[in-house]
N, C-alpha and C positions, 0 to 999 in steps of 0.2 A: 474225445475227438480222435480220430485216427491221424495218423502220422500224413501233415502236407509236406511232400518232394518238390521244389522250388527252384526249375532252372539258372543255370548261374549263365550269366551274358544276355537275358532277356529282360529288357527296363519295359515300362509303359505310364503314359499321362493320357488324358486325352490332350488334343492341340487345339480344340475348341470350334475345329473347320467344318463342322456338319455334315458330311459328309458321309457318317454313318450313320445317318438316320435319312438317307436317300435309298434306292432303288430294291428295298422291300416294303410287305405290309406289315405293321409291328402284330403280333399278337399280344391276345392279352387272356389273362385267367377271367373265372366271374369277378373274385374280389377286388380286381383290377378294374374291371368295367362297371362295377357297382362304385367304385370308390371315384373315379374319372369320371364318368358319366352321370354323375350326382351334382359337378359343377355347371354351373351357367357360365361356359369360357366365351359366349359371347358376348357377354357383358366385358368381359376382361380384352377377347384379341374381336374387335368388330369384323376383320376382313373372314370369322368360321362361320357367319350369318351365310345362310339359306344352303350349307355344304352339312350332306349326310358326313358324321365323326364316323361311326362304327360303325357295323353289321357281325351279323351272326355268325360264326362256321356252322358250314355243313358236318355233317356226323364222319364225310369220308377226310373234311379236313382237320377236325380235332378229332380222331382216330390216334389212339396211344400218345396223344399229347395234354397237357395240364391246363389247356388254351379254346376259352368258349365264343370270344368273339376277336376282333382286329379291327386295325384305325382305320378309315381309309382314307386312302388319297388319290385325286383325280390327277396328278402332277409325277404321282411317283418318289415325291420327297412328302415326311410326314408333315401333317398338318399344322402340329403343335411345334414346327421350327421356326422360329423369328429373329431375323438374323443373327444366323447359326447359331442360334442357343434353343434349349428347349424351352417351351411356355412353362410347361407343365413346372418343371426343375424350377426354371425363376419363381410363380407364383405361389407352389405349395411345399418344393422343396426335395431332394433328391428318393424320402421313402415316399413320396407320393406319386411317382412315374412308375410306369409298365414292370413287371417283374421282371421281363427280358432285359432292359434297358437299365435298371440296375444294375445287373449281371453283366452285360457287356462289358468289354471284350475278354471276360475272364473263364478260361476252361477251364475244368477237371474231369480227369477218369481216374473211378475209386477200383482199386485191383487190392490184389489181397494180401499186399506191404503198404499197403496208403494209398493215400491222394498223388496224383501228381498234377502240379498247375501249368496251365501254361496260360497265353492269348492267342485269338482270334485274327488274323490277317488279314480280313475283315476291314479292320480298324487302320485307321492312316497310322494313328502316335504307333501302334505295332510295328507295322512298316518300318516306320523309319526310326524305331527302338528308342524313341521320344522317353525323356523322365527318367523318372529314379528305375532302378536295379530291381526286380519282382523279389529279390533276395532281399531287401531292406523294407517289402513291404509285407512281410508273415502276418503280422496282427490282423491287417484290414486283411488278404487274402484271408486267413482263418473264418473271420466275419462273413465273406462271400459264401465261401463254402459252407457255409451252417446256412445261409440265405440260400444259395442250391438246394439245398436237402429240403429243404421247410418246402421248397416250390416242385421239387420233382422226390415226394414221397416213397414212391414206389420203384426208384432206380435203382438197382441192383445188377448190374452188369456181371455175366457170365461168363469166368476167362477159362473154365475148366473144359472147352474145348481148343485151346490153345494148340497148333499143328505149327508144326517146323514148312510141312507142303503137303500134300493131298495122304489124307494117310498112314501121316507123320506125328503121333503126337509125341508133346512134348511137355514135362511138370515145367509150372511159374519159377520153380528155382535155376530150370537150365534154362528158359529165357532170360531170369536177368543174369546170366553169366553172357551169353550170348549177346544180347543189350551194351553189355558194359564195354565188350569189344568193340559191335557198333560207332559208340559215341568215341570212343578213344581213335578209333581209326576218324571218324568224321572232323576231331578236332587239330589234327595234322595239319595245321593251314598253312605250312607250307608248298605241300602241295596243293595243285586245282583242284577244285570240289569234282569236278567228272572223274580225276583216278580217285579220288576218294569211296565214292559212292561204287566205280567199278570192284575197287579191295573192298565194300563192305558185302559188294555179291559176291565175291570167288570166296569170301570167309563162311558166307550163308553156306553155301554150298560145299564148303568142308565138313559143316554139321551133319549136314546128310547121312551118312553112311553109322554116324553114332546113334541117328535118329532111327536108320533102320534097324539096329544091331549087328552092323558093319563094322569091322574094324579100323579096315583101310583107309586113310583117307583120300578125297579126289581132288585132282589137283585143279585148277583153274585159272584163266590168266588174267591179269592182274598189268596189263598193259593196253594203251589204243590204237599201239601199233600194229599195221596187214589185219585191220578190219573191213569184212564185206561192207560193202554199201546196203544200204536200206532196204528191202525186197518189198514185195508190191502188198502183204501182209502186214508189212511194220507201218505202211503209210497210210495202210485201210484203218488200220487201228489208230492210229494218229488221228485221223480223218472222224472217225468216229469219235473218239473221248474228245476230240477238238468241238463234233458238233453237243455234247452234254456240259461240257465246261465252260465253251465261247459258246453258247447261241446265236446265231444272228437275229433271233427273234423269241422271241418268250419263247419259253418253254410251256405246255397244254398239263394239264393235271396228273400225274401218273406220267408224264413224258420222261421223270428224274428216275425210275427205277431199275435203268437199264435193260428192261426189254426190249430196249432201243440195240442193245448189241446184236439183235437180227440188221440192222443195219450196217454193220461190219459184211458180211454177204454181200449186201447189196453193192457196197462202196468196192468190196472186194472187184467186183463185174463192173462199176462202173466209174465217175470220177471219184479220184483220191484227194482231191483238193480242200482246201480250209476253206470254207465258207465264210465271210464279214458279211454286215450290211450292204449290200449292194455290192459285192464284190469276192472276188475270189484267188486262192493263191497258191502254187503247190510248192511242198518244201524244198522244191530246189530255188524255186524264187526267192524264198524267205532268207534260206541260206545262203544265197549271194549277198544278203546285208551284215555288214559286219555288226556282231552283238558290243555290248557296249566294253572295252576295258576300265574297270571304273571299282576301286573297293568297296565301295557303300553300297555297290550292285552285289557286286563276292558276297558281304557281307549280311546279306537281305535274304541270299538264297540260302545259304549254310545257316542262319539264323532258322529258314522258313522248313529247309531240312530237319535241320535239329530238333526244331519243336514238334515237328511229326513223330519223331523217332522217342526222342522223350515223352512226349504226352501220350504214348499208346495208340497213335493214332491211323495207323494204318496198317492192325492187322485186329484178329480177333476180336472182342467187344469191343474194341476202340472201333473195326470198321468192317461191319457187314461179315464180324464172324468168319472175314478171308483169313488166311494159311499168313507163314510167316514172311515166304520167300519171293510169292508172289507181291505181298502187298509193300515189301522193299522197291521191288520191281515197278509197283503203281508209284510210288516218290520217283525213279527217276522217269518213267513215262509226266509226271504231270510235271517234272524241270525241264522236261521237252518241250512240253506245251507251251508252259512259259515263255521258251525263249523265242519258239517260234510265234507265237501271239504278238509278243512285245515287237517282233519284227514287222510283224501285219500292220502294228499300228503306229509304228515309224513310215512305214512304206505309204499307210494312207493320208498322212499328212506331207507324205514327202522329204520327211527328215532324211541326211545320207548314213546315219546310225542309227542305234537305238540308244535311249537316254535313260535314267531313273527314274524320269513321267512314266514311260512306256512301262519298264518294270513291275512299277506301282500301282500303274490301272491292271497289268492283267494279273497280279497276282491278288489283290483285292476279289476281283472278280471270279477267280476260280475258287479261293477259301470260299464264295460264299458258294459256288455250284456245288464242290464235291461235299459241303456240308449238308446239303437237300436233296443227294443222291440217296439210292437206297437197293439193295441188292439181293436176290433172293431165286429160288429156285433154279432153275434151269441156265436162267442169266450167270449166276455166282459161279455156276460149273464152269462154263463158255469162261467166265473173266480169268479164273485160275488158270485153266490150260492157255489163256493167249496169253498171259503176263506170267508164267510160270520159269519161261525158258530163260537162264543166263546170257546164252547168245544172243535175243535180242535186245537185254536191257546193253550187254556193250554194245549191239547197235547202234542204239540210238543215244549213247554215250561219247561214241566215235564221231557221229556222223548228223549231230545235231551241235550246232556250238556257236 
């Protein structure tokens, strides 16, 4: 078995609240659907009488996935939940549920020094770093990760186009030098997490010049003091990844793959506002609500950082094959999102803060959007040059909070 990397400060249990097995549709492989779908659960839960369980995917929905059919649900929470426990798990027992659902909330990206594991934010117990230390639990994570493999055969992730930024490449061994500063700069908790993340761009951006064959280094500042305010670009953009992340309304088939950033244009000419349910907000409104002072908030986000940064997960085969500098730049644009989201949904209940609830629903909520994102052509260009530049990400470092 290859070598699993096993964050330290990241615990997880489930809490038993059901809640992540609401507001998707589970899929399932055949063996899954041949194995589930062979029981008579109406004889076991009488309230599944006369409700279709599963249906088919379409060929464009199991396209490069190990998944032939899904549950469904007329409700939006799955069907086989019975006060918040699974049917399935009580009746036949935890290897007789979905594949996915096994695996929940457990990541890995296999790169070419090992495993590295993390969780999904997804998950409440994630959240709120519920349970034992992911470091105390090697044996069962090993377990998982060999249940990975068996279920996605054909995974071989490709880091040998690994770029510092457009152009830039860069071998796996000067990322993890570059990584290791990352995290050491991110674990500084004495400082606020915005200089933190600000000193992990002005660092990125010292690589530069080695990346080109430059000697010199460039300098960069490393401060959020005599920063411009937001320009009418940084909120187009906001406006935009706010409508792929927050929805106010499902999202349509293919709506996740960011051809939607033709709509950056659009928002560009017209309103820059956050869209909710019924309602709308532009970030100087949000910004007039104080975000919460609160260390289990701190602690939620440098957690939620962290595990991006560790788990590979926001550049190259961890995410849509982006650059390195840019997709640093996508972690602090989506700790914008956040804070500004969690403010929308303070605002819409009329809280005069935002709380931990708030936190919690929207960062749940975007782990599960940027995970059903997908990036590619013409879009992926367009993403890199808007998230490319240093000066915006202190933007919106400065001037989100």
């Amino acid at each position: 078995m290859e070598t699993l990397h096993i964050p330290q400060g990241i615990n997880y249990e489930c809490t038993g609240c059901g809640k992540c097995c609401s507001g998707w549709a589970v899929p399932m492989t055949e063996a899954d659907h041949e194995r589930i779908s062979a029981v008579e659960w109406t004889g076991i839960n009488p309230a599944l009488r006369q409700k279709p369980l599963y249906r088919e995917l379409t060929k464009n929905e199991s396209k490069g996935t190990p998944y032939s059919h899904k549950i469904v649900s007329d409700t939006g929470t799955c069907p086989f939940l019975v006060d918040k426990l699974c049917n399935i798990h009580a009746e036949r027992g935890i290897e007789f549920k979905p594949s996915i659902c096994q695996l929940f909330p457990y990541c890995f990206s296999e790169t070419p020094t090992g495993v590295y594991a993390t969780v999904s934010f997804v998950s409440v117990g994630a959240v709120y770093n519920a349970g034992a230390p992911l470091l105390d639990q090697r044996e069962y994570l090993e377990r998982k990760w060999l249940e990975f493999r068996r279920m996605y055969p054909d995974y071989k992730p490709d880091w040998s186009h690994t770029r510092l930024s457009v152009g830039m490449p860069i071998t796996w061994e000067q990322y993890l030098q570059i990584e290791k500063r990352l995290l050491e700069i991110l674990k500084e908790d004495e400082k606020p997490l915005a200089v933190r993340l600000l000193e992990c761009s002005s660092f990125l951006r010292t690589q530069l010049p080695a990346a080109a064959g430059v000697p010199t280094p460039v300098a960069a500042p490393t401060t959020l003091t005599d920063v411009p305010p937001l320009n009418s670009l940084d909120k187009a953009l906001l406006s935009v990844f706010h409508k792929m992340y927050f929805p106010a309304k499902a999202l349509k088939q293919g709506d996740g793959d960011f051809s939607a950033m033709r709509l950056a244009a659009e928002n560009f000419l017209g309103s820059k506002r956050l869209q909710l349910p019924g309602t709308s907000f532009s970030v100087e409104e949000l910004n007039a609500l104080p975000f919460c002072d609160d260390k289990e908030v701190d602690n939620l986000l440098y957690r939620y950082v962290f595990s991006h940064v560790f788990g590979k997960k926001y550049f190259g085969a961890g995410f849509g094959q982006v650059s390195i500098i840019p997709g640093f730049h996508h972690i602090i644009l989506m700790l914008s999102l956040l804070k500004l989201h969690s403010k929308a949904l303070a605002k819409m209940r009329q809280a005069p803060a935002v709380t931990m609830l708030d936190v919690a629903a929207a960062i749940r909520q975007l782990e599960r959007q940027v995970g059903e994102t997908q990036l590619g052509g013409y879009s992926a260009a367009a993403w890199e040059m808007m998230l490319g530049p240093s000066t915006r990400a202190r933007r919106l470092l400065a001037n989100i909070h």
